[in-house]
N, CA and C atoms of all chains as a GROMACS GRO file, in nm:
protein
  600
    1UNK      N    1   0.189  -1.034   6.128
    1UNK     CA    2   0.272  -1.080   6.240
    1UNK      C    3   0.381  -0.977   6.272
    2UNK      N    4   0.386  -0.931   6.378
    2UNK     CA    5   0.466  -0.822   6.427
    2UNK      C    6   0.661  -0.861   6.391
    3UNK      N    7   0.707  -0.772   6.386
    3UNK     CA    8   0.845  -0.778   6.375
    3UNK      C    9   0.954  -0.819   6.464
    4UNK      N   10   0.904  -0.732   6.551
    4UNK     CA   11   0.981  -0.745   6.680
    4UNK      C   12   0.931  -0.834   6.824
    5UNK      N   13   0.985  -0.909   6.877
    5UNK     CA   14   0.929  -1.008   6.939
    5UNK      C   15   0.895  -0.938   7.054
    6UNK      N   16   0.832  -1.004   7.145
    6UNK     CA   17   0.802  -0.953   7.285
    6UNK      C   18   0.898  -0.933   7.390
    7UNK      N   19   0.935  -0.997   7.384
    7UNK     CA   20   1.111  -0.946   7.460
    7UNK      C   21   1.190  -0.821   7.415
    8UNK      N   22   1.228  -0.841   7.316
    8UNK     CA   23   1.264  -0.678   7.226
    8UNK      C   24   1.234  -0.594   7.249
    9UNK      N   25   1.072  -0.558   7.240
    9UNK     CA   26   0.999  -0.499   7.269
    9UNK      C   27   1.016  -0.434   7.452
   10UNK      N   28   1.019  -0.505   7.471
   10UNK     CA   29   1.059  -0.444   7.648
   10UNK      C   30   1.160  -0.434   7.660
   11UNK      N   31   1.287  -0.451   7.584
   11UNK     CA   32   1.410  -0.408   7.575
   11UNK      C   33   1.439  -0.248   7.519
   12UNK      N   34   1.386  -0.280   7.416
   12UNK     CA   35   1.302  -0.114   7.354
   12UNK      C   36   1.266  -0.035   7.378
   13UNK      N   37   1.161  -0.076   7.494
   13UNK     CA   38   1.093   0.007   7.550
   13UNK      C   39   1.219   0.092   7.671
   14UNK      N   40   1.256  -0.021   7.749
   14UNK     CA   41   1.330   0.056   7.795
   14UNK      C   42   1.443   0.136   7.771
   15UNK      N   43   1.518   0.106   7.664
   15UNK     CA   44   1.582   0.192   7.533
   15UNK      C   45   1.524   0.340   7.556
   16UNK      N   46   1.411   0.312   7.536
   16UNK     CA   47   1.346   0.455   7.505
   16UNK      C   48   1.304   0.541   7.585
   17UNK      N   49   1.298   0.512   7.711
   17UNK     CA   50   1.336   0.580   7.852
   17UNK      C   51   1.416   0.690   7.848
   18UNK      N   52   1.572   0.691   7.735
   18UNK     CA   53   1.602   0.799   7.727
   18UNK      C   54   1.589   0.917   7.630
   19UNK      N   55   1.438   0.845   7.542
   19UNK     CA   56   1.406   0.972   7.487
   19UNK      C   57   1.369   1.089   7.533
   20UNK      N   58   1.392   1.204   7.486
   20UNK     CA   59   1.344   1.330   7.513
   20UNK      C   60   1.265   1.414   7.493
   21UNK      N   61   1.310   1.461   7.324
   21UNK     CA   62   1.190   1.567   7.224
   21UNK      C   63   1.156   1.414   7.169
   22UNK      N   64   1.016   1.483   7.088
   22UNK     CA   65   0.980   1.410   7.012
   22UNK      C   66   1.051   1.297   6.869
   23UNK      N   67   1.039   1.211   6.809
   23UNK     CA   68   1.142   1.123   6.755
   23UNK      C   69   1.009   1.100   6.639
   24UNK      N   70   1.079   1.166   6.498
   24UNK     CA   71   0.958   1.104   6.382
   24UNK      C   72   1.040   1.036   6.269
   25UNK      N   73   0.982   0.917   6.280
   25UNK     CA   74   1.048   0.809   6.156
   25UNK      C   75   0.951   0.826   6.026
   26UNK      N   76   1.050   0.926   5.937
   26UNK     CA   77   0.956   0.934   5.844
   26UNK      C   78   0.998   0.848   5.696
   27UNK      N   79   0.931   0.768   5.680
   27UNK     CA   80   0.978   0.646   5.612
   27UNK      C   81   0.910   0.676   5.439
   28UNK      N   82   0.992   0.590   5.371
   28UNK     CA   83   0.983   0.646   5.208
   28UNK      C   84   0.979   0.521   5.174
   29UNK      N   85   0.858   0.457   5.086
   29UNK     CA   86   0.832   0.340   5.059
   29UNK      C   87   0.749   0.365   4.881
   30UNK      N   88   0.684   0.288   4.823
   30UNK     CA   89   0.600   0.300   4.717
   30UNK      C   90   0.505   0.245   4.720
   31UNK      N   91   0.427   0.296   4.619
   31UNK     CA   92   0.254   0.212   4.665
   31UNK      C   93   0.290   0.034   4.612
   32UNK      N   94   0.355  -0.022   4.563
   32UNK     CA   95   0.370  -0.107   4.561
   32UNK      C   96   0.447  -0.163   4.613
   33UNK      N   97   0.468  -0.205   4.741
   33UNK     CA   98   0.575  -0.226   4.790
   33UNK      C   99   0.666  -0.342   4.768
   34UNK      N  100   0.811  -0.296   4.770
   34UNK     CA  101   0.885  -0.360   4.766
   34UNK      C  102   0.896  -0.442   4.913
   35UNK      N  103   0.928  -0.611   4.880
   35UNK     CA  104   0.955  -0.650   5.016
   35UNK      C  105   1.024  -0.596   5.120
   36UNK      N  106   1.165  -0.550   5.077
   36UNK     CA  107   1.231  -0.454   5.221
   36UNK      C  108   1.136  -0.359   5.257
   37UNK      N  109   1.040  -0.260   5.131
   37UNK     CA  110   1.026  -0.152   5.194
   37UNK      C  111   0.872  -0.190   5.279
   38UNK      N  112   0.804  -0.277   5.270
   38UNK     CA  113   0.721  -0.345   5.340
   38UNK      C  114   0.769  -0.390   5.499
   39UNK      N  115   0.861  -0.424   5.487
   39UNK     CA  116   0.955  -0.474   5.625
   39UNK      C  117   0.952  -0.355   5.692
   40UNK      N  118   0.999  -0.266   5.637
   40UNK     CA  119   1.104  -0.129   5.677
   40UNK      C  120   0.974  -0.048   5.728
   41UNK      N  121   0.856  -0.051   5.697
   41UNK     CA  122   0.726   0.012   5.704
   41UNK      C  123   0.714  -0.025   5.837
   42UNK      N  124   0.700  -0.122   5.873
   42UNK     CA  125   0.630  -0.262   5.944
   42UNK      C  126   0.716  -0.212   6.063
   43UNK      N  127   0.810  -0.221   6.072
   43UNK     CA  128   0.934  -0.204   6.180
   43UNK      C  129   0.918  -0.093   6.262
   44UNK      N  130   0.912   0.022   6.162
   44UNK     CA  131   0.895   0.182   6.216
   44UNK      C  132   0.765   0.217   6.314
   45UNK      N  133   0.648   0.135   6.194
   45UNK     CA  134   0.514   0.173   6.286
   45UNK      C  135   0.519   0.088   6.405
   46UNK      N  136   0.596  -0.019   6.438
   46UNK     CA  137   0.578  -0.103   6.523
   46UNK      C  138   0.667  -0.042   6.641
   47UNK      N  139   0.841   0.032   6.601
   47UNK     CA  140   0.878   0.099   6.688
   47UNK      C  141   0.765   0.220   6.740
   48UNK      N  142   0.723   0.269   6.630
   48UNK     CA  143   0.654   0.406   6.703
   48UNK      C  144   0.518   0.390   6.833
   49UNK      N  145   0.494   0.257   6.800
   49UNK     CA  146   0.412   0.170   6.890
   49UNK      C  147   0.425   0.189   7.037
   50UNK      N  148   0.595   0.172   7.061
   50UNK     CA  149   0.623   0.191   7.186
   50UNK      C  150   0.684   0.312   7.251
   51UNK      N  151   0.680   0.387   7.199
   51UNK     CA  152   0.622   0.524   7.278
   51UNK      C  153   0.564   0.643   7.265
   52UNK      N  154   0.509   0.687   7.290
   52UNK     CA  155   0.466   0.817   7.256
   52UNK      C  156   0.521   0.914   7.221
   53UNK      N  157   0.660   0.900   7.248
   53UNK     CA  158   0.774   0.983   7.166
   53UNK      C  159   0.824   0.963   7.026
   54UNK      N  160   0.764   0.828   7.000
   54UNK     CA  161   0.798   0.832   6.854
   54UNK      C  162   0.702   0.825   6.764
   55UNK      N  163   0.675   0.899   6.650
   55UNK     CA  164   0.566   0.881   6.577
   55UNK      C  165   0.659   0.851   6.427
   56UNK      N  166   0.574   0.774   6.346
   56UNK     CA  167   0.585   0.760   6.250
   56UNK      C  168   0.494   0.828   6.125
   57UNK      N  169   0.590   0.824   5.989
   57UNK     CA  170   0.479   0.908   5.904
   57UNK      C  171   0.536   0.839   5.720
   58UNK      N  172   0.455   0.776   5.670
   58UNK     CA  173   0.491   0.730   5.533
   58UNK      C  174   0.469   0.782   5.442
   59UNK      N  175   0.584   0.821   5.347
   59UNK     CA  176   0.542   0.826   5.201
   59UNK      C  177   0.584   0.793   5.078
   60UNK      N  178   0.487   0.819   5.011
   60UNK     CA  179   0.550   0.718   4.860
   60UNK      C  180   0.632   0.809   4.784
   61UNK      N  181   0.789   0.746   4.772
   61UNK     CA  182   0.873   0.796   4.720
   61UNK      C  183   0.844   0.872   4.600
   62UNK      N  184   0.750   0.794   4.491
   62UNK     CA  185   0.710   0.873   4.403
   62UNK      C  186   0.669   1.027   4.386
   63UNK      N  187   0.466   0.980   4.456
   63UNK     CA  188   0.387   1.114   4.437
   63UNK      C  189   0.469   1.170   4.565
   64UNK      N  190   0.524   1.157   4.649
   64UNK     CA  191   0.612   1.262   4.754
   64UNK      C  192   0.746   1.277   4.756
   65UNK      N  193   0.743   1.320   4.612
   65UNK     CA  194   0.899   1.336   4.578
   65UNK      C  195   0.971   1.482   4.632
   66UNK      N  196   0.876   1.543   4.626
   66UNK     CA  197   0.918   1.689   4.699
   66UNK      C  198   0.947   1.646   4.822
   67UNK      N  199   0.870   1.592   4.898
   67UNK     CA  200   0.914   1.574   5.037
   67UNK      C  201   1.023   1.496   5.069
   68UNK      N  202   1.000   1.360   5.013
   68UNK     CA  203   1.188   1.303   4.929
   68UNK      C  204   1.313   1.381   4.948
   69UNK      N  205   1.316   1.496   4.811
   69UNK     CA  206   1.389   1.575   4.845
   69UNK      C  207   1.393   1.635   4.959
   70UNK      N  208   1.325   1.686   5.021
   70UNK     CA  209   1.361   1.800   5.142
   70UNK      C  210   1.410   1.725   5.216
   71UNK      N  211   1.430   1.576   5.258
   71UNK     CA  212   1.479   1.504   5.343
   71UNK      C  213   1.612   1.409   5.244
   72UNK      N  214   1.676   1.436   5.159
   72UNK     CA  215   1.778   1.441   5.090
   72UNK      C  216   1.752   1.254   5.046
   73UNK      N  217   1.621   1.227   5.053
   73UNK     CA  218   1.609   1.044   5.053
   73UNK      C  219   1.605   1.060   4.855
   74UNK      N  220   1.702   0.966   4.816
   74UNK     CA  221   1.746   0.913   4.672
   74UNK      C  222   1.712   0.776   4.627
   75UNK      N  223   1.675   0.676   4.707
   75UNK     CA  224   1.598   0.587   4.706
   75UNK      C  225   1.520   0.528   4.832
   76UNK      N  226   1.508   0.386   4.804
   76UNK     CA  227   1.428   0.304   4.892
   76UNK      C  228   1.417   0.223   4.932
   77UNK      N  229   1.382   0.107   5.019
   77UNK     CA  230   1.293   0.220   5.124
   77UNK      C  231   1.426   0.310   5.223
   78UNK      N  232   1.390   0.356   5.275
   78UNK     CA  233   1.438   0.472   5.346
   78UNK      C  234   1.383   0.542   5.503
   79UNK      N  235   1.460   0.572   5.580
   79UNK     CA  236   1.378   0.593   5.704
   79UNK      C  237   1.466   0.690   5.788
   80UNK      N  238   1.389   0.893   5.748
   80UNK     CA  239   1.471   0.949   5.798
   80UNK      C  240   1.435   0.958   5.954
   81UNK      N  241   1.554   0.949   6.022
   81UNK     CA  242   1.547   0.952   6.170
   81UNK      C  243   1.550   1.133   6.219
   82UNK      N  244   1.394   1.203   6.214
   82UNK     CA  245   1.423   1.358   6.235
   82UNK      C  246   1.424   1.373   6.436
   83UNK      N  247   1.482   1.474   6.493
   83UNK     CA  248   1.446   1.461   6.596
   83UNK      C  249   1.356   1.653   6.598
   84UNK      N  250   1.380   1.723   6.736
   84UNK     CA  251   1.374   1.850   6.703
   84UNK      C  252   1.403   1.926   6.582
   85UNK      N  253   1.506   1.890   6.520
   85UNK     CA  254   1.526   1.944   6.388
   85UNK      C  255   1.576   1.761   6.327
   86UNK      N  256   1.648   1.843   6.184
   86UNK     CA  257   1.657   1.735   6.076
   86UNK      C  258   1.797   1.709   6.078
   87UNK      N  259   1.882   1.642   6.136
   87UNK     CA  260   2.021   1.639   6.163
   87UNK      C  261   2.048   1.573   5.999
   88UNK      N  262   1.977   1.527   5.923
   88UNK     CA  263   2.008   1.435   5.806
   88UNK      C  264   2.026   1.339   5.834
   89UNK      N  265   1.996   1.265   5.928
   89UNK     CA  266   2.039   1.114   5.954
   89UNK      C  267   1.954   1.031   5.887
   90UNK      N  268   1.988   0.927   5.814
   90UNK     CA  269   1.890   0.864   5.723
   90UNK      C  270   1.927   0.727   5.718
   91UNK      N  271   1.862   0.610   5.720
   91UNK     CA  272   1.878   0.489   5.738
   91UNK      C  273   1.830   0.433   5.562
   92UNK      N  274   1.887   0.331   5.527
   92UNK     CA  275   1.850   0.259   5.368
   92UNK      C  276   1.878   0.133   5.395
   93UNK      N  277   1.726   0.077   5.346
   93UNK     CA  278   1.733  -0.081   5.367
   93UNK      C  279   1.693  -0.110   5.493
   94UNK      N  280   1.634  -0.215   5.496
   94UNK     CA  281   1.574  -0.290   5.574
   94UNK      C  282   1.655  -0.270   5.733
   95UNK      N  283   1.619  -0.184   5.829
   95UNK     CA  284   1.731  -0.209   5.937
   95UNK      C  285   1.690  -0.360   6.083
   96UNK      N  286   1.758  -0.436   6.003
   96UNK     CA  287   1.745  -0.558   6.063
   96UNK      C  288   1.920  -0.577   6.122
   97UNK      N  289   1.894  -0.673   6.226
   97UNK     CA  290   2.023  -0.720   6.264
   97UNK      C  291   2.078  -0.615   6.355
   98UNK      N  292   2.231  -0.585   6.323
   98UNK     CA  293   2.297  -0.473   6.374
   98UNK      C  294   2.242  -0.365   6.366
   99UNK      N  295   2.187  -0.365   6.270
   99UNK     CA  296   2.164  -0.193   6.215
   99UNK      C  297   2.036  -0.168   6.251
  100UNK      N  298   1.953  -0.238   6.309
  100UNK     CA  299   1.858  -0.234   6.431
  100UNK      C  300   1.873  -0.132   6.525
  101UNK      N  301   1.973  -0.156   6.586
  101UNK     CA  302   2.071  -0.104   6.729
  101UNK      C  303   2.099  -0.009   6.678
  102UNK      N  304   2.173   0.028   6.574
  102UNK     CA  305   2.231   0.136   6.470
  102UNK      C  306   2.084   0.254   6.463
  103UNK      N  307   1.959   0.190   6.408
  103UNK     CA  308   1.854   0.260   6.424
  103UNK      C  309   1.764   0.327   6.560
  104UNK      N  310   1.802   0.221   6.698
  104UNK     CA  311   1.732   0.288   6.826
  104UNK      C  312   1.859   0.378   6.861
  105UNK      N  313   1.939   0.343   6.824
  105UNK     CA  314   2.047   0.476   6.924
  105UNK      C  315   2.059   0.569   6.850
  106UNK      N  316   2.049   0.590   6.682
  106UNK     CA  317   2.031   0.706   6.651
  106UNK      C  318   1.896   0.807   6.680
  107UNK      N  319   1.814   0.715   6.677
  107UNK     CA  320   1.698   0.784   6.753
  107UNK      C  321   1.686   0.852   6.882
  108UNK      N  322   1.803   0.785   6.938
  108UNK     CA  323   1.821   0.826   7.064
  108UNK      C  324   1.911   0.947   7.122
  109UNK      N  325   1.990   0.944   6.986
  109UNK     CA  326   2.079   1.082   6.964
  109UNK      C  327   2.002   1.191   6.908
  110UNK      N  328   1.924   1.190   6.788
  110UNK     CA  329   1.819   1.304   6.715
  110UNK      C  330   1.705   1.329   6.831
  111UNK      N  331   1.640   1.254   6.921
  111UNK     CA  332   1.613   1.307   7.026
  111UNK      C  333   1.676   1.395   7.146
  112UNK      N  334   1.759   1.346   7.174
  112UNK     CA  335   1.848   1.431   7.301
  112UNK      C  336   1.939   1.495   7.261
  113UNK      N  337   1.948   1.510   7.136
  113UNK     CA  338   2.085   1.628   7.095
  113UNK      C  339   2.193   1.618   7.120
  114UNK      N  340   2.218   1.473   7.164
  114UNK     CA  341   2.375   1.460   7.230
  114UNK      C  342   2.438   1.349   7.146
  115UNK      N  343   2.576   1.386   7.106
  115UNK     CA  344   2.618   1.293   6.966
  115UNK      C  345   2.731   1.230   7.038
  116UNK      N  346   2.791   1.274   7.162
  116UNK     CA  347   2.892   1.186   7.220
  116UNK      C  348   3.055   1.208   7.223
  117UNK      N  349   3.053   1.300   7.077
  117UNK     CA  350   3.184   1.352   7.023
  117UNK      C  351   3.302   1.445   7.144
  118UNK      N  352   3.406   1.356   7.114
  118UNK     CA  353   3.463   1.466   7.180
  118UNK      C  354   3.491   1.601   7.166
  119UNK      N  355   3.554   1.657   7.233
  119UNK     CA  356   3.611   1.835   7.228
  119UNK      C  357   3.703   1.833   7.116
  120UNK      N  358   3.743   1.715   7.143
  120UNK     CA  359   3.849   1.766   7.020
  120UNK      C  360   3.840   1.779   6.874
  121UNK      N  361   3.712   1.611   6.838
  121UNK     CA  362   3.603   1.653   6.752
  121UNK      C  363   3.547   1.752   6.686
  122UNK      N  364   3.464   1.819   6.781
  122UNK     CA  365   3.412   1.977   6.803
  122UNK      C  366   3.466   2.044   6.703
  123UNK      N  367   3.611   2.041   6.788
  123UNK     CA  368   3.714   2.185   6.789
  123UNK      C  369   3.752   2.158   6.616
  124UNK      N  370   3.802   2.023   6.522
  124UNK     CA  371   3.766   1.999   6.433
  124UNK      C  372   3.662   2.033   6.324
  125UNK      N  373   3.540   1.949   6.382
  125UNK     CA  374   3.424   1.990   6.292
  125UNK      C  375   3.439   2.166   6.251
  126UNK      N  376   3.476   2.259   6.340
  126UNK     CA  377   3.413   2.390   6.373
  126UNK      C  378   3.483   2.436   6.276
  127UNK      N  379   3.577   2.388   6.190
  127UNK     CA  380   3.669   2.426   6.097
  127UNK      C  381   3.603   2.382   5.986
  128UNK      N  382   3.547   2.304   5.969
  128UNK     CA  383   3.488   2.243   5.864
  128UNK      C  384   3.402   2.374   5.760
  129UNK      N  385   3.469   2.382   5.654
  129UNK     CA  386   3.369   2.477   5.548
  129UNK      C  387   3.277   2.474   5.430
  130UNK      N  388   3.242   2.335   5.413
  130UNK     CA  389   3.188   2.326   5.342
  130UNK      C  390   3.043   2.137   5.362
  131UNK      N  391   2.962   2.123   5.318
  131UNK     CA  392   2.929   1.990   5.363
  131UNK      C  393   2.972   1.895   5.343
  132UNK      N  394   2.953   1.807   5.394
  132UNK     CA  395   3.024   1.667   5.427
  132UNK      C  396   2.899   1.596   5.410
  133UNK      N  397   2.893   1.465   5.313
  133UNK     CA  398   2.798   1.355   5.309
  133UNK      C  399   2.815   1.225   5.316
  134UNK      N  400   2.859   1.181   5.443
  134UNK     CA  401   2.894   1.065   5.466
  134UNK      C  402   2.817   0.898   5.478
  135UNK      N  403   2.833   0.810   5.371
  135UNK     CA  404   2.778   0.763   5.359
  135UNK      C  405   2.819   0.596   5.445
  136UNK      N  406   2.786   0.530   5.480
  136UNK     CA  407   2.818   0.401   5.577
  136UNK      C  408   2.770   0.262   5.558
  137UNK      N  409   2.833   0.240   5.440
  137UNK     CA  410   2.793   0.073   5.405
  137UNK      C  411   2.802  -0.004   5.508
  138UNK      N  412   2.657  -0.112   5.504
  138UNK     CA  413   2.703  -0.195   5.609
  138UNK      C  414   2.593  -0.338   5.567
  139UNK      N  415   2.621  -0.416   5.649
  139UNK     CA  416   2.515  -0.571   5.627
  139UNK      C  417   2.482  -0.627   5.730
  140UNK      N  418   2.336  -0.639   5.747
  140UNK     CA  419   2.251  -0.657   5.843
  140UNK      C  420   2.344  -0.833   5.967
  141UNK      N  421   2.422  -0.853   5.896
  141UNK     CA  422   2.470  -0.945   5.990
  141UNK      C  423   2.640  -0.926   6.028
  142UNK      N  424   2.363   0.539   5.728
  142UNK     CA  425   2.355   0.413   5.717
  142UNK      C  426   2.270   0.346   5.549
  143UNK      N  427   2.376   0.282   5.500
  143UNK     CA  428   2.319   0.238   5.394
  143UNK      C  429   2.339   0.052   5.340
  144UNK      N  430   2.228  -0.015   5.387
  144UNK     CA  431   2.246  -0.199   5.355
  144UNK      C  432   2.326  -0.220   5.244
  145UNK      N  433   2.397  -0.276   5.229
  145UNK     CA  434   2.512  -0.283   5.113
  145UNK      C  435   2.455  -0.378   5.042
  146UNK      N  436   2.341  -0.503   5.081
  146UNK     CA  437   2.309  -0.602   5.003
  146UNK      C  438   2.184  -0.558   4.913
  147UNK      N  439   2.132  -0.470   5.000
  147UNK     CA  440   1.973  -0.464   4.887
  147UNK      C  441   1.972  -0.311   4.820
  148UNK      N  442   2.102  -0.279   4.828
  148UNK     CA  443   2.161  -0.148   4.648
  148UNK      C  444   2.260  -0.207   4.614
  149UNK      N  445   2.320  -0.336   4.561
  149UNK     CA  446   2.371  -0.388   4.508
  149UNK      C  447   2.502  -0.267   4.377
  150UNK      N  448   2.401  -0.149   4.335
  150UNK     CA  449   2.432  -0.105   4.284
  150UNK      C  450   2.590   0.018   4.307
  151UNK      N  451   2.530   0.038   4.426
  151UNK     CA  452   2.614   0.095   4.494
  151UNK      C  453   2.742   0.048   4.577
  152UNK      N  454   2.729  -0.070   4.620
  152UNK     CA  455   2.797  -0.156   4.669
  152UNK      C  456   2.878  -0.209   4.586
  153UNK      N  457   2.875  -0.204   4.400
  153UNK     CA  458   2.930  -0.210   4.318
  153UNK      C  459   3.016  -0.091   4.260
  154UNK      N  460   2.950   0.025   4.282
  154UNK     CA  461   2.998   0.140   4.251
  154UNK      C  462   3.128   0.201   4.341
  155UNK      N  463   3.098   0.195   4.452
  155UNK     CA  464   3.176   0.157   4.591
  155UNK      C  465   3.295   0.085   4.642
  156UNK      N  466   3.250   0.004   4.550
  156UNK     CA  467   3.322  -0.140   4.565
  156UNK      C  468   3.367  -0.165   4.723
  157UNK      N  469   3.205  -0.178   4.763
  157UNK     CA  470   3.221  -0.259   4.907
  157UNK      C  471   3.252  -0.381   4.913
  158UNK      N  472   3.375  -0.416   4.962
  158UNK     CA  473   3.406  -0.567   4.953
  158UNK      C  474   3.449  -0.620   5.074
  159UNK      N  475   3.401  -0.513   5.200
  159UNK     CA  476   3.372  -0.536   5.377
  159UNK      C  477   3.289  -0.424   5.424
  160UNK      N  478   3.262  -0.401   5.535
  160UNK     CA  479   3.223  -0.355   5.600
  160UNK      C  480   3.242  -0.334   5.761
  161UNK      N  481   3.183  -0.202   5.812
  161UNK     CA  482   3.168  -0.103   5.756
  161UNK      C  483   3.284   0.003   5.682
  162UNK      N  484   3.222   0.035   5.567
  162UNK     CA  485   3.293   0.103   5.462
  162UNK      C  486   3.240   0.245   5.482
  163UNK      N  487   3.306   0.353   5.517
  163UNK     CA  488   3.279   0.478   5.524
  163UNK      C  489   3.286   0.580   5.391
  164UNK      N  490   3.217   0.631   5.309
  164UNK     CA  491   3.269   0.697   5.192
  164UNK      C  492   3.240   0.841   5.205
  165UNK      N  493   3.289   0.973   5.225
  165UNK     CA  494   3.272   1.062   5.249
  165UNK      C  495   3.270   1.174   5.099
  166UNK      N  496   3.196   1.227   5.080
  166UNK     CA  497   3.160   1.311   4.942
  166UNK      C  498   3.222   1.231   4.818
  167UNK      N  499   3.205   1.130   4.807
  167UNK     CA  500   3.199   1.058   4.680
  167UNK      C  501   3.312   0.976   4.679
  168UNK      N  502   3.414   1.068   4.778
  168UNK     CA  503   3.597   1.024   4.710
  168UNK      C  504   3.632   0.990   4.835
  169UNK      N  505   3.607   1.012   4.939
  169UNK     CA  506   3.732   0.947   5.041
  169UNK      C  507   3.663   0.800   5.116
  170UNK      N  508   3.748   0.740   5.131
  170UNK     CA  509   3.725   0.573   5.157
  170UNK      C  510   3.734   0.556   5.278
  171UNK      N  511   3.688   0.477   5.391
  171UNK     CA  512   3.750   0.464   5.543
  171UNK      C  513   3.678   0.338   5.546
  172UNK      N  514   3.814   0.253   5.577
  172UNK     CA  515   3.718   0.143   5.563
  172UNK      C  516   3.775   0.026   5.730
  173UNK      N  517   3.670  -0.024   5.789
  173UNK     CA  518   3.653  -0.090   5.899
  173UNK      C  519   3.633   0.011   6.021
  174UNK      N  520   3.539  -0.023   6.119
  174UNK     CA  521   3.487   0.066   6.208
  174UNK      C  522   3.635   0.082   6.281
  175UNK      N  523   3.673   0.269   6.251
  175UNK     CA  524   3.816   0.326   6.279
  175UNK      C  525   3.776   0.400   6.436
  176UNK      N  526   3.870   0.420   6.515
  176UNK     CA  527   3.835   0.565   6.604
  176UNK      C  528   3.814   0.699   6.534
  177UNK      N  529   3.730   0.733   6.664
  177UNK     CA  530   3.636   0.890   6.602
  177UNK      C  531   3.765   0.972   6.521
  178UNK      N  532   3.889   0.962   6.624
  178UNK     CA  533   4.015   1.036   6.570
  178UNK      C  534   4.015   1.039   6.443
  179UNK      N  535   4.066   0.899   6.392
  179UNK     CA  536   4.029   0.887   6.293
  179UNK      C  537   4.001   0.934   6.128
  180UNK      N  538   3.827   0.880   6.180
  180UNK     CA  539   3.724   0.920   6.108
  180UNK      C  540   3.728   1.067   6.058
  181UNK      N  541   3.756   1.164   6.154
  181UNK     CA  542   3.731   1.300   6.175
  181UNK      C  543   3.848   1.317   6.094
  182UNK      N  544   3.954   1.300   6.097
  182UNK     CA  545   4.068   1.305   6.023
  182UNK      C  546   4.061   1.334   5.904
  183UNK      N  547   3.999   1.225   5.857
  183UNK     CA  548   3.964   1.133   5.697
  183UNK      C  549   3.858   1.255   5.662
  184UNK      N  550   3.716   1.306   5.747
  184UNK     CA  551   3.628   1.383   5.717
  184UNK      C  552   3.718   1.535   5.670
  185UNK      N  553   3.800   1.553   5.749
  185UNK     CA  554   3.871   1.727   5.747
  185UNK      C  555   3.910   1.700   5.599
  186UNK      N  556   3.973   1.599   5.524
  186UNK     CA  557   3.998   1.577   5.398
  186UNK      C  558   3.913   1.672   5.273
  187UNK      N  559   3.747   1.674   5.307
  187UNK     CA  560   3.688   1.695   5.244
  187UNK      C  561   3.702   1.866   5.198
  188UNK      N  562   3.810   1.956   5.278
  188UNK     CA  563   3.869   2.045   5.242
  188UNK      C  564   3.944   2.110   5.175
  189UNK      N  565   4.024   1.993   5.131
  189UNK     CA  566   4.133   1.979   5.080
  189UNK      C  567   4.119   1.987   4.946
  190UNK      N  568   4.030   1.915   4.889
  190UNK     CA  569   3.962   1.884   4.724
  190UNK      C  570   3.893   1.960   4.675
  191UNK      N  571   3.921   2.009   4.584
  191UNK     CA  572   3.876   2.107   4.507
  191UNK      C  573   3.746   2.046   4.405
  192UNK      N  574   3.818   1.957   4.326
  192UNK     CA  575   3.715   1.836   4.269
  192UNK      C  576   3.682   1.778   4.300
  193UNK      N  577   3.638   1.709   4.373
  193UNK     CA  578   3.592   1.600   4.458
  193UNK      C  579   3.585   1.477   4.294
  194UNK      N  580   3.504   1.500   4.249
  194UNK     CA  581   3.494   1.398   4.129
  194UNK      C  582   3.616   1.361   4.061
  195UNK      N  583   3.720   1.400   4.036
  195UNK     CA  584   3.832   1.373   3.980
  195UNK      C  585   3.921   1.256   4.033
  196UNK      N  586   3.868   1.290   4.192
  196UNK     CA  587   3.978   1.156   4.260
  196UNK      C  588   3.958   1.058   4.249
  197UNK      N  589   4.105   0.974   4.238
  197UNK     CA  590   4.088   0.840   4.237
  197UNK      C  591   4.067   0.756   4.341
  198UNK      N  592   3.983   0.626   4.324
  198UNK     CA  593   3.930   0.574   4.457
  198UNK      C  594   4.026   0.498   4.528
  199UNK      N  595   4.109   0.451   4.462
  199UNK     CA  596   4.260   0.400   4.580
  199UNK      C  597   4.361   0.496   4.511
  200UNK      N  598   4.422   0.556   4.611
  200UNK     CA  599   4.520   0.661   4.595
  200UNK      C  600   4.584   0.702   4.700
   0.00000   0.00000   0.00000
């Protein structure tokens, strides 16, 4: 039974109108799945459903631990949002609820390259010397 | 973005006790959705620390 209802779905869809480059949800699950990461599976292939701009691609955290790493994923499930390149944006846990919304608009940023930030931002970041790993607790309601 | 209910572990480690809780390289805290100002503020921090591991989490 699909995730996202039929309404959503054409909400979504039109969401995704402002994709651009290509959008790959590459999701980190185990061969046995855990219920979230079963959800979290389910969700992605079902977003990638609606457009041709987004493809999805799974793997098991385990035997694709190299690939794990290269996408900085530490557990699971997990769902990095890559666009043209790999901004590091990475989603954990089931993105239900808010963090739904949290998941199409970042998609929507790693596609179009545009993060929204101001100049002054910028002019900030550009000082920045070393990495930054910011992490963003949150709960699906 | 990280569910605070299903890593329990972290959310303990963290000590998320609202949301959203911002934690930036291990040690700096920002907690309730702040302006970008802000945020960016709190991020330039991460310059400042030499140890990052040493700091204390309310300070």
């Amino acid at each position: 039974m699909p995730t996202i209802t039929e309404k959503d779905r054409k909400t979504i869809q039109e969401w995704f109108q402002k994709l651009r480059d290509p959008v790959r949800l590459v999701v980190f699950t185990q061969e046995y799945e855990c219920e979230f990461c079963e959800e979290t599976r389910q969700i992605a292939e079902e977003l990638a459903a609606l457009s041709d701009r987004v493809a999805v691609e799974v793997h098991d955290f385990v035997a694709d631990a190299d690939v794990a790493q290269q996408y900085g994923v530490d557990k699971i499930p997990a769902i990095a949002i890559v666009g043209a390149r790999d901004y590091g944006v990475l989603s954990y846990g089931f993105p239900g609820g808010y963090e739904f919304t949290s998941l199409i608009e970042d998609m929507i940023d790693v596609s179009t390259g545009e993060h929204g930030l101001s100049e002054a931002t910028m002019q900030q970041l550009a000082r920045l010397d070393q990495p930054a790993h910011i992490q963003v607790f949150i709960t699906p309601t | 973005m990280v569910e605070a209910i299903e890593f329990p572990h972290l959310a303990n480690k963290y000590q998320v006790f609202g949301v959203p809780l911002t934690v930036i390289n291990e040690t700096i805290r920002v907690e309730g959705a702040v302006p970008e100002a802000r945020l960016v503020q709190e991020l330039m921090r991460v310059m400042e620390k030499e140890k990052p591991g040493e700091a204390a989490w309310h300070g």
